[in-house]
C-alpha positions in Angstrom: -14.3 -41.3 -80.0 -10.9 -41.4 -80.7 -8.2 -38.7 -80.3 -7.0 -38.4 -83.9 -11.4 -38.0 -84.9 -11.9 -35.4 -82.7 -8.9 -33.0 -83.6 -9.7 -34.1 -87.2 -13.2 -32.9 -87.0 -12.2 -29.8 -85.4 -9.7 -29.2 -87.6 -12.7 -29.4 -90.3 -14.6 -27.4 -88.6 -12.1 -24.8 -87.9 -11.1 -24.5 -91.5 -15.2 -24.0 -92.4 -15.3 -21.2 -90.5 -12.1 -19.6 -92.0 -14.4 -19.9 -95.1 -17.1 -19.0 -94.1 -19.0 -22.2 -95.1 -22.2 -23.0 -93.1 -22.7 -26.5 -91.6 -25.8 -26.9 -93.8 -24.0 -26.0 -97.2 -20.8 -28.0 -96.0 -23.6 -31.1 -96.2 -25.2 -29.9 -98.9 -21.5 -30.3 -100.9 -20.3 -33.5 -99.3 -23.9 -35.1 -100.3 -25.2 -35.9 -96.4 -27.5 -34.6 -94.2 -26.2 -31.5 -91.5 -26.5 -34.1 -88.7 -24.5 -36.9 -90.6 -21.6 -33.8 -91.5 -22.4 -32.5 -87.6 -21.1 -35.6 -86.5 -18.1 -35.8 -88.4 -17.1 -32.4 -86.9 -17.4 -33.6 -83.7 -15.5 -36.8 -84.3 -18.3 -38.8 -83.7 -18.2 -40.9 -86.6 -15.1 -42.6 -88.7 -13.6 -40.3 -91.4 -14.2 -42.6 -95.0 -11.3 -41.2 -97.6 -14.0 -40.5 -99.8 -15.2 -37.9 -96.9 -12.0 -36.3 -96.6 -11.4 -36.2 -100.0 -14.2 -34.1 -100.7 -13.8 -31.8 -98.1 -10.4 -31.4 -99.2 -11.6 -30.5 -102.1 -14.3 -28.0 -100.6 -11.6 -26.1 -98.7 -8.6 -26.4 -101.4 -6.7 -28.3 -99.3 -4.7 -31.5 -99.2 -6.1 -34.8 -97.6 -3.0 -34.8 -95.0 -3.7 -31.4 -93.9 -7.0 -32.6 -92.3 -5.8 -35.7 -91.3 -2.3 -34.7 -89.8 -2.8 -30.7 -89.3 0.4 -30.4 -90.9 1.6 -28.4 -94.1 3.7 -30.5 -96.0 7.1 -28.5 -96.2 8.9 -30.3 -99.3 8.1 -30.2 -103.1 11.2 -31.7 -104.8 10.7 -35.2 -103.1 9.1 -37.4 -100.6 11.5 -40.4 -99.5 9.2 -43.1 -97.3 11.3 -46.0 -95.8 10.1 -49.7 -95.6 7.3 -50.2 -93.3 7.5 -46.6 -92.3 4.8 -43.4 -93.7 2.1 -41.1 -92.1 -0.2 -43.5 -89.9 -3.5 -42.9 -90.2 -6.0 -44.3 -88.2 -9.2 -44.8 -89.1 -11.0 -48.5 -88.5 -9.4 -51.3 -86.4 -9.4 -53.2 -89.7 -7.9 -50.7 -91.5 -4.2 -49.5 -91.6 -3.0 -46.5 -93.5 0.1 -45.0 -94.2 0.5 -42.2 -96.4 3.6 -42.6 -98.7 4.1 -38.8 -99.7 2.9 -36.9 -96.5 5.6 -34.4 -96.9 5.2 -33.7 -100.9 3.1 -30.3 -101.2 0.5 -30.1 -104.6 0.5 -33.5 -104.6 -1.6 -35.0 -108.2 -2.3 -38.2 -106.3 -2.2 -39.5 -102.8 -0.7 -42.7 -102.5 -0.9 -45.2 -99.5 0.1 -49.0 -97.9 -3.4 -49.6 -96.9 -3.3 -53.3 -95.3 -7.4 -54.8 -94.3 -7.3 -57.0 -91.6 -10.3 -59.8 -92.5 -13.8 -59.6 -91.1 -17.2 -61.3 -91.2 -18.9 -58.9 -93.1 -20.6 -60.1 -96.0 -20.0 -57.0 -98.0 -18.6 -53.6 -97.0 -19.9 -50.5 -97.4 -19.6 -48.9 -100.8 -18.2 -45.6 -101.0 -17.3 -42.9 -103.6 -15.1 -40.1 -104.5 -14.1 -37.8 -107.4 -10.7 -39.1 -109.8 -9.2 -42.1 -109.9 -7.7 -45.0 -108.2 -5.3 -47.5 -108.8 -4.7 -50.6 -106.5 -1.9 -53.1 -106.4 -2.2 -56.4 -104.2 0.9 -56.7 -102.7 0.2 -59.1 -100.2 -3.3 -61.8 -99.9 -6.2 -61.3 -101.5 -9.1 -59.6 -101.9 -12.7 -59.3 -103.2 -13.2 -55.7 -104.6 -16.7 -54.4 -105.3 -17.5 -51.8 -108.1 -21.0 -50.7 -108.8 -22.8 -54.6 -109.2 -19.3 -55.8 -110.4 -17.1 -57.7 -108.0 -13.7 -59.0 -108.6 -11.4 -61.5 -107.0 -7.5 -59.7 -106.9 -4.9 -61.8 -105.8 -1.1 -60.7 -105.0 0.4 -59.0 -108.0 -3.1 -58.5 -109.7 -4.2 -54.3 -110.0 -7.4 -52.5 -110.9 -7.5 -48.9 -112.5 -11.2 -47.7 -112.1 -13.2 -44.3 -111.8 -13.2 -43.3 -108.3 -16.2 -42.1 -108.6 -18.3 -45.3 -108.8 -18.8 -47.1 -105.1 -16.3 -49.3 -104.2 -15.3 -51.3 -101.5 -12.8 -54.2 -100.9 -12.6 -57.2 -98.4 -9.8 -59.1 -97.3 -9.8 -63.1 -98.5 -9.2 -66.4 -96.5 -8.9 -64.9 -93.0 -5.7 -63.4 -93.6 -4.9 -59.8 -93.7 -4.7 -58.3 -97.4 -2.1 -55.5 -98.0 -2.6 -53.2 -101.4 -0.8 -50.1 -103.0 -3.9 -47.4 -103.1 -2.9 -44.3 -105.7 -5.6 -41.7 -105.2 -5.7 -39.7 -107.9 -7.6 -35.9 -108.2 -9.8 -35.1 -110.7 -8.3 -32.8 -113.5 -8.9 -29.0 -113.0 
């Protein structure tokens, strides 16, 4: 168990009890058994954005406030430099960084995710509420949509409902970085 899981999932858990939200209910919500949600409070298990993001939602909170522990400070404007952004660590295959970490009421939640390649045959599907927009920026991948899969190369983009399981996979054994926009469902 990693550092950054375990003060995530107590983070998590601390903010349930603020609420007053029972393990079971918090399960109930997030569509998951109470061990499966147990184990994500303990850091036990890898945090999928689709996880977070409905907690998030749960608790009225923004993504990075669970992942970093931080309140963003700033509202005007969110500068990022090249290469540079909130690291988030989740899978060694996967890297992160947030490009608006310091923006507050944020409508999407934009990040430089880059997927190192592996042997899977297909990844895990997983869902969330809104919308997403990727943009290859560099390789290729395969991106998997419900039974519809789709072959994105550098420059290509997909726009799709969040809320259908997805997945992606990095092409010809070389890393594939992609612009991921997160956006929240409409209230």
């Amino acid at each position: 168990m990693s550092d950054q899981l375990r003060e995530m999932g107590e983070r998590i858990r601390a903010l349930r009890e603020i609420l007053e939200i029972e393990p079971e209910e918090m399960a109930r919500r997030c569509d998951m058994t109470p061990e499966e949600y147990g184990e994500y409070e303990k850091g036990c298990k890898d945090f999928s954005f689709s996880f977070l993001s409905n907690v998030a939602g749960v608790f009225g909170v923004d993504v990075l406030d669970i992942m970093s522990g931080d309140s963003p400070k700033l509202s005007t404007a969110c500068v990022v430099r090249k290469g540079e952004g909130f690291q988030v660590n989740r899978r060694a295959a996967y890297d992160y960084k947030h490009l608006a970490f310091t923006f507050r009421n944020k409508l999407a939640e934009p990040f430089m995710v880059t997927v190192e390649p592996n042997d899977e045959k297909k990844p895990v599907l997983h869902a969330h509420e809104g919308q997403e927009f990727n943009y290859v920026v560099k390789g290729q991948m395969t991106f998997y949509i419900g039974e519809i899969t789709y072959i994105l190369d550098e420059g290509d983009s997909i726009y799709f409902e969040s809320g259908i399981p997805h997945a992606m996979k990095a092409n010809n054994d070389r890393a594939c970085q992609f612009l991921a926009i997160v956006m929240k469902k409409g209230e």
